[in-house]
BAMIVEX-744634 format. One record per atom (N, C-alpha, C): x, y negated, z. Coordinates in steps of 0.02 Angstrom, whole numbers, padded with zeros to 5 digits, always signed. Atoms other than C-alpha are relative to their C-alpha. Layout:
N
XYZ/...
//
This chain:
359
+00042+00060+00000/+00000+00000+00000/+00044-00062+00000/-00077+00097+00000/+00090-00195-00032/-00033+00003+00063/+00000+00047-00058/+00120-00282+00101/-00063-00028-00001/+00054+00045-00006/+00006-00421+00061/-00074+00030+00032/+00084-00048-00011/-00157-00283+00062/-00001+00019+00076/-00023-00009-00071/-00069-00215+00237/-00010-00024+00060/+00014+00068-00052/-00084-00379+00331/-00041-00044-00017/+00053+00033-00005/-00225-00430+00268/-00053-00040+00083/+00023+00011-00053/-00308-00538+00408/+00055-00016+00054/-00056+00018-00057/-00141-00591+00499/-00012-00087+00000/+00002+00072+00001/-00132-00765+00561/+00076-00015-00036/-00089+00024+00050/-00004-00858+00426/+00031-00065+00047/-00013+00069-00030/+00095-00979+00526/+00068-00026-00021/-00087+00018+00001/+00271-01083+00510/+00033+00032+00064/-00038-00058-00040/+00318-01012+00666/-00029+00034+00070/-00008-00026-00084/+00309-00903+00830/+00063+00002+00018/-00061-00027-00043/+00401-00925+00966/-00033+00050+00065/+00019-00061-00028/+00391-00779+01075/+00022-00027+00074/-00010+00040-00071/+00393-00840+01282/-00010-00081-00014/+00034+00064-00013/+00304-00993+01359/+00006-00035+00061/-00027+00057-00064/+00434-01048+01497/+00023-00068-00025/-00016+00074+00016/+00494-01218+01497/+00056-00018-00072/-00040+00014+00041/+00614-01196+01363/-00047+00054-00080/+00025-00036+00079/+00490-01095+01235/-00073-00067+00003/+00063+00042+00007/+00360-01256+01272/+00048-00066-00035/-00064+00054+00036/+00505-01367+01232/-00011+00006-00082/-00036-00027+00041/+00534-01277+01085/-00087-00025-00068/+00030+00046+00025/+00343-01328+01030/-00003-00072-00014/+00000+00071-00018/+00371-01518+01064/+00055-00007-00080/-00049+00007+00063/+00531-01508+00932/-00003+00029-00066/+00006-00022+00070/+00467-01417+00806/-00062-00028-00037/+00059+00037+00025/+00296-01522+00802/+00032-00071-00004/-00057+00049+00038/+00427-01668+00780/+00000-00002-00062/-00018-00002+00029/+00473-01597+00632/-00068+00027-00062/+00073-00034+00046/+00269-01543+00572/+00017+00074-00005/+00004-00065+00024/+00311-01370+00595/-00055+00005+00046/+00067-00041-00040/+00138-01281+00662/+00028+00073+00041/-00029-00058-00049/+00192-01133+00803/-00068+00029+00037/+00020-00030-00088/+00094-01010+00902/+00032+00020+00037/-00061+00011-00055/+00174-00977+01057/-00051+00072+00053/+00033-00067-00015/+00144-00775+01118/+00048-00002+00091/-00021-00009-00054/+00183-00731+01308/-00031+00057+00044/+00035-00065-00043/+00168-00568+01412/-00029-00005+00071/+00020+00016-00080/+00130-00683+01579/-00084-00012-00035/+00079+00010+00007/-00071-00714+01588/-00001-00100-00014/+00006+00040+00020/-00026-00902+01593/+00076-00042-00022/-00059+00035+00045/+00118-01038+01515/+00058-00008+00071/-00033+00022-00069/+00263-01067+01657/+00058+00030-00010/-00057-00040+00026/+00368-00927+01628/+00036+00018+00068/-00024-00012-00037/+00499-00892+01757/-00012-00048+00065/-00001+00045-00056/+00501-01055+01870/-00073-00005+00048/+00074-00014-00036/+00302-01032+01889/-00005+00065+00021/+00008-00057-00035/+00306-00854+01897/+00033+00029+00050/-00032+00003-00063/+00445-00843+02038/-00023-00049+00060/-00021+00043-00053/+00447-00985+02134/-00046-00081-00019/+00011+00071+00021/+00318-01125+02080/-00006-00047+00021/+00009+00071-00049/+00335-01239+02227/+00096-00017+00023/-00061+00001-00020/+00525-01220+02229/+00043-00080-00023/-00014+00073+00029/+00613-01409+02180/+00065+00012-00063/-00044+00009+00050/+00698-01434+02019/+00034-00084+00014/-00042+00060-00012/+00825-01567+02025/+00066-00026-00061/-00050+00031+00062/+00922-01578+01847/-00041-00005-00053/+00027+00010+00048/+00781-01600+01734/+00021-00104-00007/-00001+00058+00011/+00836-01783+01638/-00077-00027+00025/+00035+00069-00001/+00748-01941+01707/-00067+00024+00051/+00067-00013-00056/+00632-01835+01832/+00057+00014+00085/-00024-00007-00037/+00717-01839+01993/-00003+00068+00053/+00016-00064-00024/+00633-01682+02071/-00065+00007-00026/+00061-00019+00045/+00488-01576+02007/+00004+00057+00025/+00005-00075-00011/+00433-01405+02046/-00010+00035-00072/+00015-00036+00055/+00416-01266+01928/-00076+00002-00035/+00066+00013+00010/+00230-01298+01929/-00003-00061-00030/+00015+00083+00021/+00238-01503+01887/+00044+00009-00076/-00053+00005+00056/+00382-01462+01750/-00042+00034-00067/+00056-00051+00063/+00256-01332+01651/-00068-00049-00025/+00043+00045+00008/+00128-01469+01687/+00016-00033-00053/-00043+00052+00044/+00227-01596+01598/+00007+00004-00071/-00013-00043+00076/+00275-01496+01448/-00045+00013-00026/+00057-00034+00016/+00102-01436+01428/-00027-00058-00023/+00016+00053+00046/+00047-01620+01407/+00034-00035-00045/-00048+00034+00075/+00213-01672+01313/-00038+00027-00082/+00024-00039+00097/+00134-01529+01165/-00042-00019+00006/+00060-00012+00049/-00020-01575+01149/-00042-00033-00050/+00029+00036+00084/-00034-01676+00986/+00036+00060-00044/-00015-00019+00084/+00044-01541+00892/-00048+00075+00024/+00070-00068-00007/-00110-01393+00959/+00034+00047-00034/-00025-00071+00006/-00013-01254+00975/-00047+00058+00034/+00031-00080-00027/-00094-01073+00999/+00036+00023+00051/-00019-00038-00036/-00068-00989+01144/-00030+00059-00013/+00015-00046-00001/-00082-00801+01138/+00041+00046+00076/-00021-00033-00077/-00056-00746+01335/-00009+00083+00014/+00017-00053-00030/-00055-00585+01416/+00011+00062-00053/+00004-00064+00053/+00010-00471+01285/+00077-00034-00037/-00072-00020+00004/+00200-00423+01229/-00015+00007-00084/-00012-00033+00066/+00261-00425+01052/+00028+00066-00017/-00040-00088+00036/+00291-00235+00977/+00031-00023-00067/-00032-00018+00079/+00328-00263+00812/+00041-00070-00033/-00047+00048+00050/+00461-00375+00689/-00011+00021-00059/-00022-00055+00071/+00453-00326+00504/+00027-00059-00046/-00031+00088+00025/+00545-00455+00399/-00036+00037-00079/+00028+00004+00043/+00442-00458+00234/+00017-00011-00060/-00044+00008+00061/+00485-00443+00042/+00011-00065-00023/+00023+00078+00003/+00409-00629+00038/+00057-00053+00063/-00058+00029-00045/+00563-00672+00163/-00049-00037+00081/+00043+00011-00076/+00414-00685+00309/+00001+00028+00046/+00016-00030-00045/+00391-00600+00469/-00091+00019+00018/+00055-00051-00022/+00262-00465+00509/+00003-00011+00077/-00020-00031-00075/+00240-00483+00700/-00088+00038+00029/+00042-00034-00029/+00118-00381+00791/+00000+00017+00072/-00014+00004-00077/+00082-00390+00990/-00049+00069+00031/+00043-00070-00037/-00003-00251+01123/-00069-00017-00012/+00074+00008+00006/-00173-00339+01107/-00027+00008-00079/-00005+00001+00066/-00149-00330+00905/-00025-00050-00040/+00007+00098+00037/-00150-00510+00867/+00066+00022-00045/-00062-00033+00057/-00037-00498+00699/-00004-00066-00016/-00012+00093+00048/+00048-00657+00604/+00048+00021-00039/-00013+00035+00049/+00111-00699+00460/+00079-00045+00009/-00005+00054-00021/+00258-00807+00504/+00070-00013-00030/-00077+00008+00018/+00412-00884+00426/+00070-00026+00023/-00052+00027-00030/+00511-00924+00574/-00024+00026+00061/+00006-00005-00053/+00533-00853+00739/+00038-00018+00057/-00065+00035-00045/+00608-00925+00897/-00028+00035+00047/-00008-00054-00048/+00648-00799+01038/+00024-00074+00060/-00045+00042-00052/+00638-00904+01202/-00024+00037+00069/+00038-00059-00047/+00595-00761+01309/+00033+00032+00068/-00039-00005-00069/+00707-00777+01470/+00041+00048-00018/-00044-00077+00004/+00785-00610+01516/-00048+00048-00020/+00042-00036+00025/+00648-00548+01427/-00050+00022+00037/+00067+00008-00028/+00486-00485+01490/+00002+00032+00066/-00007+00011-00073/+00445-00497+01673/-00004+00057+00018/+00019-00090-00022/+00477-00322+01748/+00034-00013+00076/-00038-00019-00073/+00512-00352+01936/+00026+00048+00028/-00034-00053+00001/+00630-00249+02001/-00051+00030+00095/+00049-00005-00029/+00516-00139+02123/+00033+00039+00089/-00032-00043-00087/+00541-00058+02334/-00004+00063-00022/-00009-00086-00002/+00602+00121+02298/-00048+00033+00074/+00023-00025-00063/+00487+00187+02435/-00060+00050-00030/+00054-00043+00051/+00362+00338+02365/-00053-00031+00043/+00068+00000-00029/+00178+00302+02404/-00007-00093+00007/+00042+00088-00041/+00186+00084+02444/-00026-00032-00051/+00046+00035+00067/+00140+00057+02263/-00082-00025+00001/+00114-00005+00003/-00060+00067+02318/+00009-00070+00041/+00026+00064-00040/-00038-00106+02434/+00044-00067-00061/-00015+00074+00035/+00037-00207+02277/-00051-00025-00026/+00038+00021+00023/-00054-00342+02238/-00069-00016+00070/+00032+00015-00074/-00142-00340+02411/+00058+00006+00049/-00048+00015-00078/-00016-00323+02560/+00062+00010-00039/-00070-00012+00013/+00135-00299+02445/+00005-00044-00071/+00007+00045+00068/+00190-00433+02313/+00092-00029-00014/-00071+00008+00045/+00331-00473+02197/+00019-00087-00006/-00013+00050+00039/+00305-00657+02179/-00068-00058+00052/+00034+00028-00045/+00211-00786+02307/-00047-00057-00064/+00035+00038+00048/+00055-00880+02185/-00027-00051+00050/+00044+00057-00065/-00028-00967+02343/+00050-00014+00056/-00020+00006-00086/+00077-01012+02486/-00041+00020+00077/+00053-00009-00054/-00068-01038+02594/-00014+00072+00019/+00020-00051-00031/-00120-00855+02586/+00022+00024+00045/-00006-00033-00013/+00009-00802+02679/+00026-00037+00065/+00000+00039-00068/+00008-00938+02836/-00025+00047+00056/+00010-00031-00046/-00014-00865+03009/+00003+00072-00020/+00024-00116-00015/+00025-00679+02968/+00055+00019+00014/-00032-00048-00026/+00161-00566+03005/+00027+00003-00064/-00041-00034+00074/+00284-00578+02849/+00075+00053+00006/-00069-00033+00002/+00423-00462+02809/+00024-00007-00072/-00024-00001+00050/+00524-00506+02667/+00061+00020-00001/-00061-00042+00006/+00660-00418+02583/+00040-00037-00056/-00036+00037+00043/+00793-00472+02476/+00053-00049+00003/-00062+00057+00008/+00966-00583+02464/+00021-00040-00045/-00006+00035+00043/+00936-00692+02343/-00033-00065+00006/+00011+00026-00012/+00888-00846+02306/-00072-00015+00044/+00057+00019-00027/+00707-00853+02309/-00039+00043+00060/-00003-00051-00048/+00708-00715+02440/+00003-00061+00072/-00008+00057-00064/+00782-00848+02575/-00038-00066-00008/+00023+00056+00014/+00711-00993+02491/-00081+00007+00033/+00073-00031-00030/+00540-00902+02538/-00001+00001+00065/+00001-00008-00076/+00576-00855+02715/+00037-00073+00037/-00008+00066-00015/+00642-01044+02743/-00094-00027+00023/+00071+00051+00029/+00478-01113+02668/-00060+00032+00072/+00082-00046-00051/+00355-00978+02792/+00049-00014+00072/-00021-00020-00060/+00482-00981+02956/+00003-00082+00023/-00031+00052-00042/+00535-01177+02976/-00057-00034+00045/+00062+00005-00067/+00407-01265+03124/-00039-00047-00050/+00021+00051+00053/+00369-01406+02992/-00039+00009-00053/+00030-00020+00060/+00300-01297+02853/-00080-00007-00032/+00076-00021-00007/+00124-01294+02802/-00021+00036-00001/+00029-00080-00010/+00112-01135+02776/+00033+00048+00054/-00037-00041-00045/+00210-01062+02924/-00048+00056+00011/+00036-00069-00007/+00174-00892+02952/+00016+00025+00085/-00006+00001-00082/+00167-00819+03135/+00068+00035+00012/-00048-00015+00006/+00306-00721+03100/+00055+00015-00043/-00053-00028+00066/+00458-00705+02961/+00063+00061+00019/-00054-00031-00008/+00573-00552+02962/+00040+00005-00061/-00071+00006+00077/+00719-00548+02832/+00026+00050-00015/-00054-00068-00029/+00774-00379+02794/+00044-00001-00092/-00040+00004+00060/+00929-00383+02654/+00050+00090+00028/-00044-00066-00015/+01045-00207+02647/+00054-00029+00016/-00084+00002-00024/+01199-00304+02705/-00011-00064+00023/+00019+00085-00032/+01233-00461+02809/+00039-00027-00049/-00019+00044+00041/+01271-00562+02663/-00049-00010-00059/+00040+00019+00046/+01187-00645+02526/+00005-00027-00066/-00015+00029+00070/+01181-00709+02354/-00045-00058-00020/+00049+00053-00022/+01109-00859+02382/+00044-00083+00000/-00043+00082-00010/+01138-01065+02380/+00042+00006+00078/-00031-00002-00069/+01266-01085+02542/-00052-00045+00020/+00023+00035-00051/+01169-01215+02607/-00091+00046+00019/+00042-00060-00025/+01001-01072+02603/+00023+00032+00052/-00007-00025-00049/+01103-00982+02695/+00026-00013+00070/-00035+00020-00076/+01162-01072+02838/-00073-00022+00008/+00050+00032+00004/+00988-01141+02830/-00050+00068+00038/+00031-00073-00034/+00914-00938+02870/+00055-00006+00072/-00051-00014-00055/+01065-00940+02996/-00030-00044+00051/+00002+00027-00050/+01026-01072+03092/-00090+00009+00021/+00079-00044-00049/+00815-01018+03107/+00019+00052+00032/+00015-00069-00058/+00868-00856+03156/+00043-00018+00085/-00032+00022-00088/+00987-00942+03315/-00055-00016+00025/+00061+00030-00031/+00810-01049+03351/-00038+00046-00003/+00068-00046-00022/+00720-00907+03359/-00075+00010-00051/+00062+00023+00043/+00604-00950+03228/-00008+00049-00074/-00001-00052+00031/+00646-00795+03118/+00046+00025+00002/-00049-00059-00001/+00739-00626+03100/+00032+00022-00050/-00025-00030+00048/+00861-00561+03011/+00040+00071+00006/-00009-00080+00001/+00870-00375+02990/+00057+00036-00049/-00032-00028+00065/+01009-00275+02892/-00027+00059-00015/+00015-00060+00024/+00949-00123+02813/-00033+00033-00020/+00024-00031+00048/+00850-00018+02690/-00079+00035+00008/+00052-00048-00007/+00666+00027+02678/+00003+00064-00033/+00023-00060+00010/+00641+00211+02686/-00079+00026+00013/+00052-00025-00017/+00467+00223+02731/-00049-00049+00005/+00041+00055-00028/+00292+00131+02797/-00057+00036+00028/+00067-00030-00024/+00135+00161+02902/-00049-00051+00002/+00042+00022-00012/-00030+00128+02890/-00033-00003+00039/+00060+00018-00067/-00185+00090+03001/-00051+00058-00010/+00063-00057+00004/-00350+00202+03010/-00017-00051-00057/+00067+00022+00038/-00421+00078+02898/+00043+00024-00087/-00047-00003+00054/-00278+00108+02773/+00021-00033-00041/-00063+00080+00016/-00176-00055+02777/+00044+00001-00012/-00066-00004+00000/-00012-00062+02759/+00013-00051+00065/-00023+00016-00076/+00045-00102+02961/+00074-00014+00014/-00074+00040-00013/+00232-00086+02952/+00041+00047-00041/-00030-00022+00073/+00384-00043+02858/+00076+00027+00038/-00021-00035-00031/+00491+00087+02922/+00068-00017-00068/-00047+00016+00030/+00678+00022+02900/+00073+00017+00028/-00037-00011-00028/+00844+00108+02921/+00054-00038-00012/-00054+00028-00006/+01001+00025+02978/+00060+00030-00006/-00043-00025+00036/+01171+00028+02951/+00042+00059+00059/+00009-00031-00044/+01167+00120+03124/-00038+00093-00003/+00042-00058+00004/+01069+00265+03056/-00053+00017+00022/+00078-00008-00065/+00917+00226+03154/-00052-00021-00021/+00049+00019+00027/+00760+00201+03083/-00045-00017+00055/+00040+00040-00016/+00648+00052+03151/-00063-00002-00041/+00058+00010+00021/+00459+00013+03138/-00003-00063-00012/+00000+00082-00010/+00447-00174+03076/-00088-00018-00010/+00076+00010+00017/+00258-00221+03091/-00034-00062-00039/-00010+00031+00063/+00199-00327+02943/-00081-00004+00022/+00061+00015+00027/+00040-00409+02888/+00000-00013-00079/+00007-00016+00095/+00098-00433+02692/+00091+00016+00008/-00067-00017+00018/+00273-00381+02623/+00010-00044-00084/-00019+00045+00053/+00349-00488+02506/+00084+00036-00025/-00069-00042+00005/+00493-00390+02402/+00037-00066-00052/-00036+00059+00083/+00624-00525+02274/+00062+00053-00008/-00085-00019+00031/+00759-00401+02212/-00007-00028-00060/-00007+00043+00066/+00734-00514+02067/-00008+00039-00066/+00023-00059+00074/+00702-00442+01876/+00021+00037-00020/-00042-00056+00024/+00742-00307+01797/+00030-00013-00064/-00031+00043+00042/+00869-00370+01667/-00024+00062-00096/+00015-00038+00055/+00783-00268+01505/-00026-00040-00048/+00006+00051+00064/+00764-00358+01332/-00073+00040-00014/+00074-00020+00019/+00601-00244+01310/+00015+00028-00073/+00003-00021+00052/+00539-00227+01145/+00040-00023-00054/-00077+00047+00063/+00677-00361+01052/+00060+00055-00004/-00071-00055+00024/+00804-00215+01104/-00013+00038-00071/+00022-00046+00056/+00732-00134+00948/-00002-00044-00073/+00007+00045+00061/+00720-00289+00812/+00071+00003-00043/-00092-00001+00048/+00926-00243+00743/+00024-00070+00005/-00050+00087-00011/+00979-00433+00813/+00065+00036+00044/-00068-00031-00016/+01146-00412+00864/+00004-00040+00084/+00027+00004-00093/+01149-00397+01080/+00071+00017-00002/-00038-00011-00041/+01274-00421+01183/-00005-00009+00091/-00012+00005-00071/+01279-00378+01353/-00074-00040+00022/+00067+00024+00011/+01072-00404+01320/-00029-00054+00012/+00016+00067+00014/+01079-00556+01277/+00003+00020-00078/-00011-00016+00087/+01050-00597+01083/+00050-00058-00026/-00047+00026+00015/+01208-00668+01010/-00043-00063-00060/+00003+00055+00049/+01203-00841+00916/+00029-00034-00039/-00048+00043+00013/+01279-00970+00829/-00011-00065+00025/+00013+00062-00040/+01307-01148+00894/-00014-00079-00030/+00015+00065+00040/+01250-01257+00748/-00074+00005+00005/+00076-00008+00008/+01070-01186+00743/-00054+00052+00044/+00037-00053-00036/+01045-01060+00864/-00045+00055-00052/+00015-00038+00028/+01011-00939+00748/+00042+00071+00017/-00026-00066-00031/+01024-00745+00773/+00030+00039-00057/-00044-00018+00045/+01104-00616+00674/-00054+00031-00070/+00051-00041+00070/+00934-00592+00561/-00019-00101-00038/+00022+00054+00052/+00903-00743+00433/-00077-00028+00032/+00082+00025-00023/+00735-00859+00503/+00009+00022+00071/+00002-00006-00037/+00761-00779+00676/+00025-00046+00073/-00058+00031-00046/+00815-00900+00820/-00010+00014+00060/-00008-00020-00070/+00851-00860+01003/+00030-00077+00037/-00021+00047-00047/+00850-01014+01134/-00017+00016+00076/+00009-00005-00058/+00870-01010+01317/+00056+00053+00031/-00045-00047-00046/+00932-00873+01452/+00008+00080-00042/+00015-00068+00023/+00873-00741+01325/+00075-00009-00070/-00071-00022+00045/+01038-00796+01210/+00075+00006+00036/-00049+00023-00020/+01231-00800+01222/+00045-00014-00058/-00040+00006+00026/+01371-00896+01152/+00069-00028+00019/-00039+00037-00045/+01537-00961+01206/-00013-00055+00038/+00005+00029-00044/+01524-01081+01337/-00074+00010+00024/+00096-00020-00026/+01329-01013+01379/-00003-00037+00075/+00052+00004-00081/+01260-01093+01534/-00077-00023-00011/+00078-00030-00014/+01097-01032+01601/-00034-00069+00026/+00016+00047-00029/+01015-01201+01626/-00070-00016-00050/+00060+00045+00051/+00836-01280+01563/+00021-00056-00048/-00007+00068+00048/+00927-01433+01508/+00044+00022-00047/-00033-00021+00045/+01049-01326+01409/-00075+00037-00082/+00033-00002+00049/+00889-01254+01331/-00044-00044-00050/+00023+00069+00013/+00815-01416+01299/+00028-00007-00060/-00075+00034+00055/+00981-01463+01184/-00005+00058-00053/-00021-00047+00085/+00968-01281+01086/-00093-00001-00043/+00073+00030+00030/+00768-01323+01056/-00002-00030-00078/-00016+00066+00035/+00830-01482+00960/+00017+00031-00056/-00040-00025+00048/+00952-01384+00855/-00043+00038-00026/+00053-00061+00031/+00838-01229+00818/-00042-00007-00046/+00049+00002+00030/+00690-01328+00763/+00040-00027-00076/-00037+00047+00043/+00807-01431+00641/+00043+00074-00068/-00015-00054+00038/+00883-01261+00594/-00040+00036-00052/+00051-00028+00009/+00715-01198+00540/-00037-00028-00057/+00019+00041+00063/+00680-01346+00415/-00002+00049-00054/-00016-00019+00061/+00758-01280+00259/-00043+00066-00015/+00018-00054+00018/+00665-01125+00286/-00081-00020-00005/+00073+00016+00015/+00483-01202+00315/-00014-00037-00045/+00017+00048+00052/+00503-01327+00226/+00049-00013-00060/-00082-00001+00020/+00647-01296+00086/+00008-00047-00038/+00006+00070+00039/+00597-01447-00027/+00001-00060+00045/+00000+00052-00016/+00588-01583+00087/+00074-00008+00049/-00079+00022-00050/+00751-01681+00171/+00002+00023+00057/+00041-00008-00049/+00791-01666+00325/+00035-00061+00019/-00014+00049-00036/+00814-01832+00416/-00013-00014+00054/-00002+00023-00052/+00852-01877+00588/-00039-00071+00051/+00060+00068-00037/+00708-02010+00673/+00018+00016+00070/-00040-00001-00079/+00724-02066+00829/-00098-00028+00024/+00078+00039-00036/+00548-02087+00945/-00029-00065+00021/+00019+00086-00015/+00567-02262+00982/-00001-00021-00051/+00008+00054+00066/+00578-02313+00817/-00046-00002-00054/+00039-00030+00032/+00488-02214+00704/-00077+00006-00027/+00079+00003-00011/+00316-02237+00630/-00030+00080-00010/+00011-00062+00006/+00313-02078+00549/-00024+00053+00082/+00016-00045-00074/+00338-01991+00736/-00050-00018+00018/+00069-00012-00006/+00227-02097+00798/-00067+00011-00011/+00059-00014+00035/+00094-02051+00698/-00019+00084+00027/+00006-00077-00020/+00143-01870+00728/-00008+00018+00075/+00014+00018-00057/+00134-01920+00901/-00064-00010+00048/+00066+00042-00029/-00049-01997+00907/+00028-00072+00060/-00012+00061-00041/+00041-02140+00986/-00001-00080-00039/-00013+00072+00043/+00048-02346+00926/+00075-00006-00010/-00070+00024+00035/+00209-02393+00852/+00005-00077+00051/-00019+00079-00054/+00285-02544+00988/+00039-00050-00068/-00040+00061+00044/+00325-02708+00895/+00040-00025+00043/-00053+00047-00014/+00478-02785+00954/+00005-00073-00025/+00001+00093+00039/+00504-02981+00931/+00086+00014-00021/
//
């Protein structure tokens, strides 16, 4: 059967970008600059990406010209920066398929079987799709999502209760800060800390920050490994049976369990598209952020190239480049020329904004 007959009924677009954290919403803003049209696919249920789905009350502090912002206000932001160029969202569903097309297009196809058409794709898909890394413990899988959670969405829920969180990482301590200090709003009645070693991988000033609550008394810090947990008659999850480096297994009594061993570093279904990975990341170049397939581009934590740092404002800068990269292919007849937003009528038009007269 052709192609064409095959994909009958695909949405035709200039491009998808695949992830809808702060640097794949970016990645709309610069390519509707340039009049390219994007849907924008994501396996989270809503746009945020990592900073919302970890930690969305946590403070950002290097985004240009915003002095602090949470991961929640920053998605905000971005969400109203796009919206003169009405981009598609397609949430809650993972891309399966790549097929690069005789017509030099992309076939993509996702789990819900939304299919497109598309002649440009930009990979801005973190460390790829969110697979928290989970508590080896047989049987505590039945209280996730009620007494056992990967990722705090409310603060409030979990005021006045009995927390036990696990983990040496950032948002691990950053968490048991936020629920233990006397000041909090959501203080919880109790925070325990349990990491497998007294040390951490964490900002220093986090951790002198856990150090000095646990001298005040105002939370615990436990070393050593859940092996177990018990429930109630009603069949709660009550407490979380944890052995030390002593060999002695303790009962720690819990009202929710909060686990952060942070993600599980797997590229998913991109491990399978033939882009050239290193060390699962997808290799680039540093004029266009382009990958090792023609039309394909990779921006953010999900690429690498010499001097790589993992930063939003680094993805910001390969956005710029990418969309600019992407011209010649959407559009292969027209120039490409460099406008600037303050000046520009063109932009602002593409903008929906007035053009400022200067005297």
């Amino acid at each position: 059967m052709p192609q064409s007959s095959a994909h009958d009924g695909a949405i035709e677009t200039d491009a998808v970008i695949v992830g809808a954290g702060p640097v794949g919403l970016f990645q709309v803003f610069e390519l509707g600059l340039l009049e390219i049209k994007a849907h924008v696919i994501d396996s989270l249920a809503c746009p945020g990406g990592q900073p919302v789905e970890l930690y969305p009350d946590k403070p950002i502090y290097d985004i240009p010209a915003i002095p602090v912002c949470t991961g929640q206000e920053l998605t905000d932001r971005l969400l109203e920066q796009i919206k003169p160029f009405g981009a598609t969202f397609h949430l809650g569903q993972e891309v399966t398929t790549v097929q690069k097309q005789d017509d030099n297009r992309f076939f993509i196809a996702t789990s819900k079987g939304t299919r497109f058409l598309t002649k440009t794709v930009f990979i801005a898909a973190g460390v790829g799709a969110f697979q928290p890394r989970t508590l080896k413990v047989e049987g505590i899988e039945k209280f996730d999502g009620h007494q056992l959670f990967h990722r705090v969405r409310n603060p409030a829920d979990f005021a006045g209760k009995q927390l036990v969180i696990m983990g040496g990482g950032d948002s691990a301590l950053d968490w048991a800060i936020n629920f233990a200090r006397p000041d909090s709003a959501h203080r919880a009645e109790s925070v325990i800390l349990i990491h497998r070693r007294d040390g951490f991988q964490a900002a220093p000033a986090s951790v002198a920050r856990v150090r000095e609550l646990c001298e005040r008394l105002e939370m615990q810090f436990i070393v050593g490994q859940a092996t177990g947990f018990e429930q109630n008659q009603a069949g709660q999850l009550s407490g979380l049976k944890v052995t030390g480096p002593d060999a002695v297994t303790r009962v720690v009594p819990l009202d929710a369990l909060l686990v952060f061993f942070g993600l599980s570093p797997k590229l998913g279904p991109i491990a399978d598209w033939g882009l050239d990975i290193e060390r699962k990341q997808l290799v680039v170049d540093t004029e266009k952020f382009a990958t090792s397939i023609p039309g394909i581009f990779a921006v953010g934590d999900i690429n690498t190239y010499p001097g790589k740092k993992k930063l939003i404002l680094s993805g910001f800068h390969e956005c710029a480049l990418a969309a600019f990269g992407a011209m010649p292919i959407v559009f292969p007849d027209r120039p490409v020329f460099l406008q600037y937003t303050t000046t520009s009528p063109k932009l602002h038009k593409v903008l929906g904004v007035a053009s400022p007269v200067f005297d």
